[in-house]
C-alpha positions, 0 to 999 in steps of 0.5 A: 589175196583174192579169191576170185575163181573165174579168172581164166587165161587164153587157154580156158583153165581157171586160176582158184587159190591153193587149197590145203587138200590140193597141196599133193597134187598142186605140187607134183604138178610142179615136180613134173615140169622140173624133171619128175624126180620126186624130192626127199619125203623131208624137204618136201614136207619143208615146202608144204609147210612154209607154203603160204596157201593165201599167196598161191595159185594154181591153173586147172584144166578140169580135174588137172592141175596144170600151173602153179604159182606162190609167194612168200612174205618176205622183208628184204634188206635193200641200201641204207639197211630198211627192210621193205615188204616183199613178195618172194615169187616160187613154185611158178610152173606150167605143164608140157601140155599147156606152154605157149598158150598164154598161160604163164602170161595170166598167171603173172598178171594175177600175182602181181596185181595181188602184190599190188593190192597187198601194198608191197612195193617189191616182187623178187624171185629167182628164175631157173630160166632167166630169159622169161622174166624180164618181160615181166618187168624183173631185172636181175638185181644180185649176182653170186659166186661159185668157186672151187677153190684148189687148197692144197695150192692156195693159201689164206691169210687172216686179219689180226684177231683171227687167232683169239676165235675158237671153232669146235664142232657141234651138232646143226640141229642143237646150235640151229638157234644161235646160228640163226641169231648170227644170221639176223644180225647179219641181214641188215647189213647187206641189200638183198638179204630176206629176214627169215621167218619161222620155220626157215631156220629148218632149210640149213638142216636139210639133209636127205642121205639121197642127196649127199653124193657120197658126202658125209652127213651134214656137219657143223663149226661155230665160232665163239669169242668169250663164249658168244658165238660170232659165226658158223659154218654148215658143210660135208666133206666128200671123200677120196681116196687115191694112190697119190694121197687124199684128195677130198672136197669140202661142200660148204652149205651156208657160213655167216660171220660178224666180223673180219677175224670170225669170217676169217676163223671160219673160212681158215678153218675150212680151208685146212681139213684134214685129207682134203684139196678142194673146197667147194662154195656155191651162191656166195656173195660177189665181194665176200672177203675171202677172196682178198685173202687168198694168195691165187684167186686164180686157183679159185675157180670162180664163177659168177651169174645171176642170182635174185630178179627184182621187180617193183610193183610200186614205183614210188614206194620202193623208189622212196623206201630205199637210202642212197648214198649220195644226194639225188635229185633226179626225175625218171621216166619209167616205162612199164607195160606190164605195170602201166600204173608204174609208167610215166615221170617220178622225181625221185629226192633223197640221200642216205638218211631217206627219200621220196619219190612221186609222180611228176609233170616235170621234164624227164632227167633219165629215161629207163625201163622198169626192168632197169630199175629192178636192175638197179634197185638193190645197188649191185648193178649201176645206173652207168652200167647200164645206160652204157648198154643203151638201157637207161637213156640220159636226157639232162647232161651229167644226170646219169652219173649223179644218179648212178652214184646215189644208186649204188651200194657200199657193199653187193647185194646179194640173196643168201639161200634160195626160195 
């Protein structure tokens, strides 16, 4: 990262790096333009730990600290399985005081020209407002479901071979390690999903009493198959007790499985604990089987928005990183004017074993923004989606649909927890 100091927004602050004896006030700093309510002692000594001080940034007015912005270091699963280098954008704010003065603004020009200089082709983030970002050239590149599903009226049917799994309790800090193992075989096999380096295995274990709700502590199943572990599911149960039985809610956390019958074992599982009636699952993935199992999907309350915002920081080099799953043969013409470096025509070749993709003189198949194309990137959004928009222009006849194919992925991309 650099380290230059001098760079100074609009507004006369100055950008300078995160320094270890700042952290405290870098970060309340942060607390205060979410709200001010201070976080549990335990997840915050979490976030100053996995802070990575040579990606982050913070804006001072004098001795104030009045914005904040990291990264973090990710490797994110993107189609045909690869994992490509990724700056994982966080803890991006700016005070009351200092808003519309351009300051955000210098803030992104800075990490992106970092991200560029480190020689990662991707910037990912998740936007608590996701109307600022696609100025910056981020697309939103995966959703997610929420549902609440009702389990006293809705039923679950299981594959062949979900009867041979056994489930048993076990406390979340003593299986962290094999649940963590069926998590790293799982990330390759999804776009979107980020390998976890450590000390984020810590992230499911959180769980500050001041933010249970009146739910139980955190509580914990693995599912094993001739002694190996094939899935887990993390959760609390909030109780409730009325004259017209119990009526409890299951609060799933986290759940991974291998195979159809342990996903099925699992989701069983927690569809039937005993005195309770809802279960409630937040950031789930948009095609996770559970929801072909059911008997009412309409009794499942399901929502979905936005999830993981994609930006490519190198056209070519994410363009060429990624499978695709029908031959592609395409020059794009690809407006960036945050990134010029990425404006201009790119042939991109390639099919499921490999791609490439550099600069071209030839004529333009498909004209698009670089925002489409993080829209795009991971496979969940189509190309055809959105040049029915009239965001992605065909200019050669049939070249959109090719291209929307090849684009596409088998299975949703989807970000499995948030950073």
């Amino acid at each position: 990262m650099a380290t230059e100091t001098t760079v100074r927004p609009p507004d006369g602050t100055i950008l300078r790096p995160l320094e270890r004896d700042v952290w405290d006030t870098w970060y309340a700093s942060l607390e205060r333009a979410f709200g001010g309510v201070p976080e549990a002692p335990e997840e915050r000594a979490l976030w100053r730990d996995l802070t990575e001080f040579e990606h982050s940034f913070g804006a001072w007015d004098g001795d104030a600290c009045v914005g904040t912005a990291g990264a973090f270091s990710f490797r994110l699963t993107v189609p045909g399985g690869t994992a490509v280098r990724a700056a994982g954008v966080t803890m991006v704010s700016v005070a009351a005081t200092h808003r519309r003065r351009g300051l955000l603004t210098s803030m992104m020009r800075r990490q992106l020209d970092e991200v560029r200089a480190l020689g990662w082709p991707l910037a990912v983030l998740t936007a608590s407002e996701p109307a600022i970002y696609g100025r910056f050239g981020y697309g939103v590149g995966t959703y997610h479901v929420n549902a609440e599903v009702d389990t006293a009226r809705v039923r679950l049917s299981v594959p062949p071979g979900t009867d041979g799994v056994r489930l048993r309790y076990a406390e979340p800090a003593d299986v962290v390690d094999a649940c963590e193992a069926v998590y790293a075989r799982t990330v390759g096999r999804r776009p979107g999903m980020v390998a976890r380096l450590p000390g984020w295995e810590r992230l499911g274990l959180l769980d500050p009493a001041s933010g249970r709700d009146g739910a139980s502590a955190l509580q914990c199943v693995v599912a094993e198959r001739a002694g190996e572990v094939v899935g887990y599911a993390r959760f609390r149960v909030r109780p409730r007790w009325e004259t017209s039985g119990h009526h409890g809610t299951v609060l799933l956390q986290d759940t991974e499985a291998l195979d159809p019958a342990a996903h099925a074992a699992v989701w069983r599982f927690l569809f039937d604990i005993d005195l309770t009636s809802q279960l409630v699952a937040r950031g789930r993935p948009l095609d996770e089987a559970w929801q072909y199992l059911v008997s009412d999907i309409r009794r499942c309350g399901v929502r979905v928005r936005d999830s993981l915002h994609v930006r490519l920081v190198d056209v070519g080099a994410a363009l060429g990183a990624r499978a695709y799953q029908a031959p592609v043969d395409v020059v794009l013409d690809v407006e960036d004017a945050f990134c010029p470096w990425n404006s201009g025509r790119w042939r991109l070749s390639g099919d499921t074993t490999g791609a490439r993709c550099e600069r071209t003189g030839d004529a333009a198949d498909l004209a698009l923004s670089v925002r489409e194309l993080g829209a795009g990137y991971l496979g969940g959004t189509t190309l055809g989606a959105l040049g029915a928009a009239g965001l992605v222009r065909e200019v050669r006849a049939g070249a959109l649909e090719r291209a929307s194919v090849a684009f596409a992925s088998t299975v949703k991309p989807w970000l499995p927890h948030m950073f």
